[in-house]
C-alpha positions as CSV (number, residue, x, y, z in Angstrom):
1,X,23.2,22.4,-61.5
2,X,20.4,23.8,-59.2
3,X,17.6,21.3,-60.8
4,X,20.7,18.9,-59.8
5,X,21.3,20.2,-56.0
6,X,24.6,20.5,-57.1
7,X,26.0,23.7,-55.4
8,X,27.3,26.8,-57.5
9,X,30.9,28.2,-57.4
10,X,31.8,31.4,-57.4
11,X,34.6,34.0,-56.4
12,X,35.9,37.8,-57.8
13,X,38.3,38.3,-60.0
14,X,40.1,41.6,-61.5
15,X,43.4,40.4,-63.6
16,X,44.8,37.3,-65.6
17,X,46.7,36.1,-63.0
18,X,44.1,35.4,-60.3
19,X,41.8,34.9,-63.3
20,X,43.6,31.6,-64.5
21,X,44.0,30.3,-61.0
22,X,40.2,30.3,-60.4
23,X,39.3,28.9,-63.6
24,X,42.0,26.1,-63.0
25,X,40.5,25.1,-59.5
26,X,36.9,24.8,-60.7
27,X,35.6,27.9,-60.1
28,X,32.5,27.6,-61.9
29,X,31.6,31.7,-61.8
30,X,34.3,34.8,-62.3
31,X,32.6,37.9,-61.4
32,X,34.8,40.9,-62.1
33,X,32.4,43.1,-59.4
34,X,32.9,46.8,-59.2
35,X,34.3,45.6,-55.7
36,X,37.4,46.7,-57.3
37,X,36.7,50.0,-56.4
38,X,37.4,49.1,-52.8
39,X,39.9,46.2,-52.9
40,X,41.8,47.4,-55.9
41,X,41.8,51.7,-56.1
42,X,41.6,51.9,-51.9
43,X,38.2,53.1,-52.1
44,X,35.9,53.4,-49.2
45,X,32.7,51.9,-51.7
46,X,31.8,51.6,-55.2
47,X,30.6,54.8,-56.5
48,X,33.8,55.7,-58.3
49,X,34.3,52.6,-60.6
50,X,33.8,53.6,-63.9
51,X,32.8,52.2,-67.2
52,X,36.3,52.0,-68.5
53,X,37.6,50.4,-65.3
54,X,35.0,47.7,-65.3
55,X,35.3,47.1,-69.4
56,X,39.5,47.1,-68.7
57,X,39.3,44.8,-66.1
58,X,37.0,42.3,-67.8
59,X,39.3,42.6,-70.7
60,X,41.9,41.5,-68.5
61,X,40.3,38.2,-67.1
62,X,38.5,37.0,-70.0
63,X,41.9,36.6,-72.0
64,X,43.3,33.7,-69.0
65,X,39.6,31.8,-68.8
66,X,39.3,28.9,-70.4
67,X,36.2,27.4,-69.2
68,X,34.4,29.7,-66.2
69,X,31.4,31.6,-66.6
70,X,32.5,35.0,-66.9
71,X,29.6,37.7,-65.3
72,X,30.9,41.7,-65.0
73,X,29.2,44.6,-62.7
74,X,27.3,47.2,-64.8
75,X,29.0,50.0,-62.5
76,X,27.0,52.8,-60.7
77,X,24.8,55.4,-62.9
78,X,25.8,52.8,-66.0
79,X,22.4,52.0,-66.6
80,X,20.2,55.1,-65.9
81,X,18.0,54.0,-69.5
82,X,17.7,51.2,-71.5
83,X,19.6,52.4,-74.7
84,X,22.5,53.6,-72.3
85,X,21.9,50.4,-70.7
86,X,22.3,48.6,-73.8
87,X,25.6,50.4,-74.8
88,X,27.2,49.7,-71.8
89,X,26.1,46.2,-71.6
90,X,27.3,45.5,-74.6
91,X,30.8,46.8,-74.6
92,X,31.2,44.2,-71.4
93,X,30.6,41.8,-74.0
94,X,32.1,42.3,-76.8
95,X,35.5,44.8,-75.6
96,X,35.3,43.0,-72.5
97,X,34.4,39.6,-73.5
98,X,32.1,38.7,-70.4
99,X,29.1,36.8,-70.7
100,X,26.5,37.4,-68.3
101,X,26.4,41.5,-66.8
102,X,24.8,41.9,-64.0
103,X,22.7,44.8,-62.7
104,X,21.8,45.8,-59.1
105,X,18.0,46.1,-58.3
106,X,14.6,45.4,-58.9
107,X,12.5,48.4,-59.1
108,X,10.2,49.0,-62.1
109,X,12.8,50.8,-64.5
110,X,15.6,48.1,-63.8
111,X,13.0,45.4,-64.5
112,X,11.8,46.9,-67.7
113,X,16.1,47.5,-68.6
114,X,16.4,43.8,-68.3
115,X,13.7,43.5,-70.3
116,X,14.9,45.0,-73.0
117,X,18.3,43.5,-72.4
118,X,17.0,40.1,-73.2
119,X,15.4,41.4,-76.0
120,X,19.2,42.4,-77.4
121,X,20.1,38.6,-76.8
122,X,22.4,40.1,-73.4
123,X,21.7,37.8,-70.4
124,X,21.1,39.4,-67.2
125,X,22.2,38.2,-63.4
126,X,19.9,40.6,-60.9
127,X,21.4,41.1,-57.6
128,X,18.7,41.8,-54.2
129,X,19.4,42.3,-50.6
130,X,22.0,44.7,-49.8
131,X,23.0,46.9,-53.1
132,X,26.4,48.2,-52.9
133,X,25.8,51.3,-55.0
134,X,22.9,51.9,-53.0
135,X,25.0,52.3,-49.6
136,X,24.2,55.9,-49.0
137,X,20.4,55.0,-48.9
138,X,21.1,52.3,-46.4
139,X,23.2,54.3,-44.0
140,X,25.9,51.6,-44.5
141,X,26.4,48.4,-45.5
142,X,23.9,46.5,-43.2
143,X,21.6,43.4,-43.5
144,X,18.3,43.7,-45.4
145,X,15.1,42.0,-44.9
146,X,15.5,41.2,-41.0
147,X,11.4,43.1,-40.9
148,X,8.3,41.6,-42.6
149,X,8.2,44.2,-45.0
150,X,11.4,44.3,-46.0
151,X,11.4,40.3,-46.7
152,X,8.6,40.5,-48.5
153,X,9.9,43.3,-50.6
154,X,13.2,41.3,-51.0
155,X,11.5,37.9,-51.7
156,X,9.3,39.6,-54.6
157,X,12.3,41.2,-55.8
158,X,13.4,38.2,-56.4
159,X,10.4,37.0,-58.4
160,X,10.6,39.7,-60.4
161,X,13.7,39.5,-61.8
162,X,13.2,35.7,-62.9
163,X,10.2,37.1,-64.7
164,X,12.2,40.1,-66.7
165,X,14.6,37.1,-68.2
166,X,17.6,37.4,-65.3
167,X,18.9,34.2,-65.5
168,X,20.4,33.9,-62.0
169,X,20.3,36.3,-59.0
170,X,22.5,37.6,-56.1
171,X,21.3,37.5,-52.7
172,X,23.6,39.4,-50.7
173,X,23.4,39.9,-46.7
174,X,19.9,39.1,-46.2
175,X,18.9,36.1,-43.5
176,X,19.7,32.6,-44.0
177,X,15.8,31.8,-44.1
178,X,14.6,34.2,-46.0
179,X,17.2,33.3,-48.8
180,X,16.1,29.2,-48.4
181,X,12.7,30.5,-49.0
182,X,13.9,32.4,-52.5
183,X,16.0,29.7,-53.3
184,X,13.0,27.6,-52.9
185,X,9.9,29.5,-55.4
186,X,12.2,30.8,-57.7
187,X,14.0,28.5,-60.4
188,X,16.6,30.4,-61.7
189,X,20.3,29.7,-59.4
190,X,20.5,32.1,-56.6
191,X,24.4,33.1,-55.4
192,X,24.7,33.8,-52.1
193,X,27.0,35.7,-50.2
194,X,25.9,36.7,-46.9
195,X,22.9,35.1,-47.0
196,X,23.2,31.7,-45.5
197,X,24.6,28.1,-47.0
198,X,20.3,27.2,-48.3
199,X,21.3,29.3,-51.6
200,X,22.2,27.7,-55.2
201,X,25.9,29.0,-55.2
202,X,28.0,31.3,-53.5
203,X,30.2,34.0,-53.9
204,X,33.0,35.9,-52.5
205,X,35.4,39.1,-52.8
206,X,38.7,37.0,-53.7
207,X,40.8,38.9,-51.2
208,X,38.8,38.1,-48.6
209,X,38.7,34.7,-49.0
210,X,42.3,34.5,-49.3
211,X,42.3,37.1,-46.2
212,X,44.3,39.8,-47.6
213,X,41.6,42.7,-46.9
214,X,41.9,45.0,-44.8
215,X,38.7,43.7,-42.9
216,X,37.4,40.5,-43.4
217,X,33.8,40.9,-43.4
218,X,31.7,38.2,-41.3
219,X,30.0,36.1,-44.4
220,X,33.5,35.5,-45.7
221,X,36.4,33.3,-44.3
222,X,40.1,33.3,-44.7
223,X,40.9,29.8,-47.0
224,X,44.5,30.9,-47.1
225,X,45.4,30.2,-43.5
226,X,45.3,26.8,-43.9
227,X,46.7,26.8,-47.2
228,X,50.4,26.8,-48.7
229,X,49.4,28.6,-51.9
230,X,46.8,30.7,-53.2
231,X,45.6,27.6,-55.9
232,X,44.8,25.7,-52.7
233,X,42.9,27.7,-51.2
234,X,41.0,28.2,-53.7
235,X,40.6,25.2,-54.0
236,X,40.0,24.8,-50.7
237,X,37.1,27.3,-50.9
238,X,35.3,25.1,-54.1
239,X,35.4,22.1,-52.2
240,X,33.4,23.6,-49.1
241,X,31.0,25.3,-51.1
242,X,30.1,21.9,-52.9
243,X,30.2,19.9,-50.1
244,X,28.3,22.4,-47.7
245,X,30.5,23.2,-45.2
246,X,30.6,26.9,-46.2
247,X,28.9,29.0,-45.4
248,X,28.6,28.1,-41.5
249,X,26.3,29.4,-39.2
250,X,29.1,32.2,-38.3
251,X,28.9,33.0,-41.8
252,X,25.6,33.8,-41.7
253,X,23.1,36.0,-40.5
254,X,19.5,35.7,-38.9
Protein backbone atom coordinates (compact mmCIF):
# COMPACT_ATOMS: atom_id res chain seq x y z
CA UNK A 1 0.00 0.00 0.00
CA UNK A 2 2.75 2.59 0.73
CA UNK A 3 4.89 1.59 -2.59
CA UNK A 4 1.17 2.16 -3.90
CA UNK A 5 0.45 5.80 -2.20
CA UNK A 6 -2.54 4.21 -1.11
CA UNK A 7 -3.12 5.55 2.52
CA UNK A 8 -3.16 3.16 5.60
CA UNK A 9 -6.21 2.66 7.94
CA UNK A 10 -6.19 2.35 11.33
CA UNK A 11 -8.17 2.89 14.62
CA UNK A 12 -8.16 1.17 18.55
CA UNK A 13 -10.05 -1.40 19.55
CA UNK A 14 -10.58 -3.26 23.03
CA UNK A 15 -13.78 -5.88 22.68
CA UNK A 16 -15.65 -7.90 19.90
CA UNK A 17 -18.21 -5.55 19.52
CA UNK A 18 -16.32 -2.52 18.36
CA UNK A 19 -13.84 -5.14 16.92
CA UNK A 20 -16.30 -6.46 14.15
CA UNK A 21 -17.60 -3.00 13.36
CA UNK A 22 -14.04 -1.80 12.32
CA UNK A 23 -13.20 -4.76 10.47
CA UNK A 24 -16.65 -4.47 8.59
CA UNK A 25 -15.96 -0.76 7.55
CA UNK A 26 -12.47 -1.46 6.10
CA UNK A 27 -10.44 -0.73 8.80
CA UNK A 28 -7.32 -2.03 7.53
CA UNK A 29 -5.26 -1.93 11.20
CA UNK A 30 -6.92 -2.98 14.91
CA UNK A 31 -4.56 -1.89 17.47
CA UNK A 32 -5.68 -3.03 20.84
CA UNK A 33 -3.17 -0.08 22.50
CA UNK A 34 -2.57 -0.10 26.19
CA UNK A 35 -4.70 3.19 25.77
CA UNK A 36 -7.16 1.06 27.52
CA UNK A 37 -5.66 1.89 30.58
CA UNK A 38 -7.09 5.45 30.19
CA UNK A 39 -10.26 5.05 28.08
CA UNK A 40 -11.24 1.71 29.48
CA UNK A 41 -10.03 1.43 33.59
CA UNK A 42 -10.39 5.58 34.07
CA UNK A 43 -6.71 5.88 34.27
CA UNK A 44 -4.89 9.04 34.16
CA UNK A 45 -1.90 7.10 31.67
CA UNK A 46 -0.66 3.77 30.80
CA UNK A 47 1.50 2.64 33.47
CA UNK A 48 -0.97 0.31 35.02
CA UNK A 49 -2.03 -1.93 32.07
CA UNK A 50 -0.82 -5.11 32.59
CA UNK A 51 0.16 -8.20 30.71
CA UNK A 52 -3.07 -10.07 31.46
CA UNK A 53 -5.20 -7.05 30.47
CA UNK A 54 -3.50 -6.47 27.20
CA UNK A 55 -3.33 -10.56 26.39
CA UNK A 56 -7.49 -10.57 27.57
CA UNK A 57 -8.28 -7.85 25.54
CA UNK A 58 -6.55 -9.08 22.39
CA UNK A 59 -8.27 -12.27 23.09
CA UNK A 60 -11.36 -10.50 22.91
CA UNK A 61 -11.00 -8.77 19.44
CA UNK A 62 -9.17 -11.24 17.52
CA UNK A 63 -12.27 -13.73 17.90
CA UNK A 64 -14.80 -10.96 15.79
CA UNK A 65 -11.93 -10.13 12.99
CA UNK A 66 -12.22 -11.52 9.97
CA UNK A 67 -9.83 -9.84 7.75
CA UNK A 68 -7.91 -6.63 9.67
CA UNK A 69 -4.44 -6.64 10.64
CA UNK A 70 -4.52 -7.22 14.24
CA UNK A 71 -1.20 -5.28 16.10
CA UNK A 72 -1.31 -5.34 20.35
CA UNK A 73 0.82 -2.95 22.76
CA UNK A 74 3.63 -4.81 24.66
CA UNK A 75 2.47 -2.89 27.93
CA UNK A 76 4.93 -0.91 30.17
CA UNK A 77 8.06 -2.90 31.90
CA UNK A 78 6.77 -5.95 29.45
CA UNK A 79 9.88 -6.05 27.74
CA UNK A 80 12.74 -5.09 30.11
CA UNK A 81 15.06 -8.29 28.17
CA UNK A 82 14.75 -10.17 25.26
CA UNK A 83 13.80 -13.64 26.70
CA UNK A 84 11.05 -11.68 28.78
CA UNK A 85 10.43 -9.96 25.72
CA UNK A 86 9.96 -12.97 23.87
CA UNK A 87 7.55 -14.52 26.44
CA UNK A 88 5.39 -11.78 26.39
CA UNK A 89 5.37 -11.32 22.78
CA UNK A 90 4.44 -14.43 22.23
CA UNK A 91 1.50 -15.01 24.47
CA UNK A 92 -0.01 -11.85 22.26
CA UNK A 93 0.18 -14.26 19.63
CA UNK A 94 -0.73 -17.27 20.35
CA UNK A 95 -3.33 -16.69 23.69
CA UNK A 96 -4.15 -13.49 22.22
CA UNK A 97 -4.06 -14.25 18.57
CA UNK A 98 -2.63 -10.78 17.40
CA UNK A 99 -0.26 -10.52 14.66
CA UNK A 100 2.08 -7.78 14.75
CA UNK A 101 3.15 -6.46 18.73
CA UNK A 102 4.34 -3.44 18.93
CA UNK A 103 6.98 -1.94 21.21
CA UNK A 104 7.64 1.73 22.16
CA UNK A 105 11.21 3.06 21.46
CA UNK A 106 14.34 2.97 19.85
CA UNK A 107 17.24 3.00 22.06
CA UNK A 108 19.99 0.33 21.82
CA UNK A 109 18.40 -2.44 24.10
CA UNK A 110 14.80 -2.07 22.28
CA UNK A 111 16.65 -2.28 19.00
CA UNK A 112 18.65 -5.28 19.78
CA UNK A 113 14.88 -6.83 21.50
CA UNK A 114 13.48 -6.48 18.05
CA UNK A 115 16.23 -8.07 16.88
CA UNK A 116 15.83 -10.96 18.42
CA UNK A 117 12.18 -10.82 17.98
CA UNK A 118 12.47 -11.28 14.32
CA UNK A 119 14.75 -13.87 14.91
CA UNK A 120 11.61 -15.87 16.81
CA UNK A 121 9.63 -15.32 13.49
CA UNK A 122 7.37 -12.31 15.76
CA UNK A 123 7.05 -9.13 13.65
CA UNK A 124 7.62 -5.96 15.23
CA UNK A 125 5.67 -2.36 14.69
CA UNK A 126 8.23 0.44 16.51
CA UNK A 127 6.50 3.44 17.67
CA UNK A 128 8.77 7.17 17.89
CA UNK A 129 7.77 10.62 18.88
CA UNK A 130 5.86 10.86 21.91
CA UNK A 131 5.98 7.42 24.05
CA UNK A 132 3.11 6.99 26.26
CA UNK A 133 4.91 4.89 28.90
CA UNK A 134 7.54 7.28 28.84
CA UNK A 135 5.21 10.35 30.05
CA UNK A 136 6.90 10.91 33.30
CA UNK A 137 10.18 11.69 31.39
CA UNK A 138 8.47 14.08 29.18
CA UNK A 139 6.69 16.03 31.85
CA UNK A 140 3.45 15.23 30.06
CA UNK A 141 2.21 14.32 27.03
CA UNK A 142 3.75 17.03 24.68
CA UNK A 143 5.08 17.20 21.08
CA UNK A 144 8.58 15.81 20.28
CA UNK A 145 11.05 16.84 17.80
CA UNK A 146 9.90 20.69 17.49
CA UNK A 147 14.29 21.38 18.18
CA UNK A 148 17.05 20.15 15.70
CA UNK A 149 18.24 17.80 17.96
CA UNK A 150 15.34 16.23 18.88
CA UNK A 151 14.28 15.78 14.98
CA UNK A 152 17.21 14.37 14.25
CA UNK A 153 17.06 11.96 17.22
CA UNK A 154 13.44 11.20 16.15
CA UNK A 155 14.20 10.87 12.32
CA UNK A 156 17.19 8.23 13.12
CA UNK A 157 14.97 6.55 15.43
CA UNK A 158 13.07 5.92 12.85
CA UNK A 159 15.91 4.47 10.66
CA UNK A 160 16.70 2.31 13.20
CA UNK A 161 13.93 0.49 13.72
CA UNK A 162 13.51 -0.37 9.84
CA UNK A 163 16.92 -1.80 10.21
CA UNK A 164 16.20 -4.17 13.46
CA UNK A 165 13.23 -5.87 11.18
CA UNK A 166 10.08 -3.49 12.53
CA UNK A 167 8.00 -3.79 9.82
CA UNK A 168 6.01 -0.57 10.16
CA UNK A 169 6.34 2.35 12.73
CA UNK A 170 4.26 4.83 14.76
CA UNK A 171 4.86 8.36 14.60
CA UNK A 172 2.98 10.00 17.18
CA UNK A 173 2.77 13.95 17.93
CA UNK A 174 5.76 15.00 16.28
CA UNK A 175 5.53 17.93 13.35
CA UNK A 176 3.90 17.39 10.18
CA UNK A 177 7.35 17.97 8.31
CA UNK A 178 9.36 16.12 10.08
CA UNK A 179 7.11 13.03 9.74
CA UNK A 180 6.84 13.77 5.57
CA UNK A 181 10.58 13.64 5.80
CA UNK A 182 10.48 9.96 7.69
CA UNK A 183 7.79 8.93 5.57
CA UNK A 184 10.01 9.81 2.77
CA UNK A 185 13.82 7.75 3.53
CA UNK A 186 12.33 5.08 5.24
CA UNK A 187 10.32 2.18 3.38
CA UNK A 188 8.57 0.48 5.82
CA UNK A 189 4.53 2.19 6.37
CA UNK A 190 4.63 4.88 8.97
CA UNK A 191 1.11 5.40 11.03
CA UNK A 192 0.50 8.59 12.07
CA UNK A 193 -1.31 10.08 14.64
CA UNK A 194 -0.49 13.40 15.62
CA UNK A 195 1.93 13.90 13.15
CA UNK A 196 0.48 15.39 10.11
CA UNK A 197 -1.65 13.85 6.90
CA UNK A 198 2.36 13.25 4.81
CA UNK A 199 2.45 9.77 6.87
CA UNK A 200 1.63 6.17 5.25
CA UNK A 201 -1.51 5.54 7.57
CA UNK A 202 -3.12 6.81 10.50
CA UNK A 203 -4.35 5.99 13.62
CA UNK A 204 -6.69 6.83 16.38
CA UNK A 205 -8.00 6.10 20.03
CA UNK A 206 -11.56 4.80 18.88
CA UNK A 207 -13.36 6.88 21.47
CA UNK A 208 -12.05 9.78 20.33
CA UNK A 209 -12.89 9.47 16.98
CA UNK A 210 -16.32 8.67 17.85
CA UNK A 211 -16.01 11.59 20.51
CA UNK A 212 -16.98 9.83 23.62
CA UNK A 213 -13.62 10.82 25.67
CA UNK A 214 -13.56 12.76 28.12
CA UNK A 215 -11.18 15.18 26.13
CA UNK A 216 -10.82 15.01 22.64
CA UNK A 217 -7.23 15.56 22.07
CA UNK A 218 -6.29 18.09 19.06
CA UNK A 219 -4.83 15.31 16.34
CA UNK A 220 -8.23 13.56 16.62
CA UNK A 221 -11.74 14.59 15.37
CA UNK A 222 -15.27 13.61 16.39
CA UNK A 223 -16.67 11.28 13.15
CA UNK A 224 -19.72 10.63 15.15
CA UNK A 225 -21.27 14.03 15.01
CA UNK A 226 -22.08 13.84 11.67
CA UNK A 227 -23.00 10.34 11.83
CA UNK A 228 -26.30 8.35 12.74
CA UNK A 229 -24.44 5.21 13.90
CA UNK A 230 -21.16 4.27 15.13
CA UNK A 231 -20.48 1.87 11.62
CA UNK A 232 -20.80 5.21 9.81
CA UNK A 233 -18.59 6.92 11.35
CA UNK A 234 -16.35 4.76 11.07
CA UNK A 235 -16.70 4.62 8.03
CA UNK A 236 -16.71 7.97 7.73
CA UNK A 237 -13.22 8.12 9.34
CA UNK A 238 -11.76 5.30 6.49
CA UNK A 239 -12.95 7.35 3.76
CA UNK A 240 -11.05 10.59 4.90
CA UNK A 241 -7.99 8.98 5.77
CA UNK A 242 -7.91 7.46 2.13
CA UNK A 243 -8.88 10.23 0.40
CA UNK A 244 -6.69 12.84 2.48
CA UNK A 245 -8.95 14.90 4.00
CA UNK A 246 -7.80 13.78 7.55
CA UNK A 247 -5.71 14.72 9.14
CA UNK A 248 -6.18 18.71 8.49
CA UNK A 249 -3.96 21.29 9.32
CA UNK A 250 -5.92 21.66 12.81
CA UNK A 251 -5.09 18.19 13.29
CA UNK A 252 -1.72 18.69 13.16
CA UNK A 253 1.13 20.28 14.56
CA UNK A 254 4.25 22.33 13.46
Amino acid sequence: MKQAGEKIVSLTAYDAGFARILDAAGVEIILIGDSLGMVLHGEEDTLQVSMDDMAYHTRLVSRAVERALIVSDMPYMSYPCAEVAALNARRLLDEGGADVVKLEGADAATLAIIRQLGEHGIAVCGHVGLQPQSVEKYGGYKVQGRDEAGAKRIFEEAQALEAAGAIMVVLECIPAGLADQISAAITIPTIGIGAGPGCDGQVLVLYDALGISSRIPKMAKDFLAEEKSVFAAVQHYVLAVKSGTFPAAEHSFT
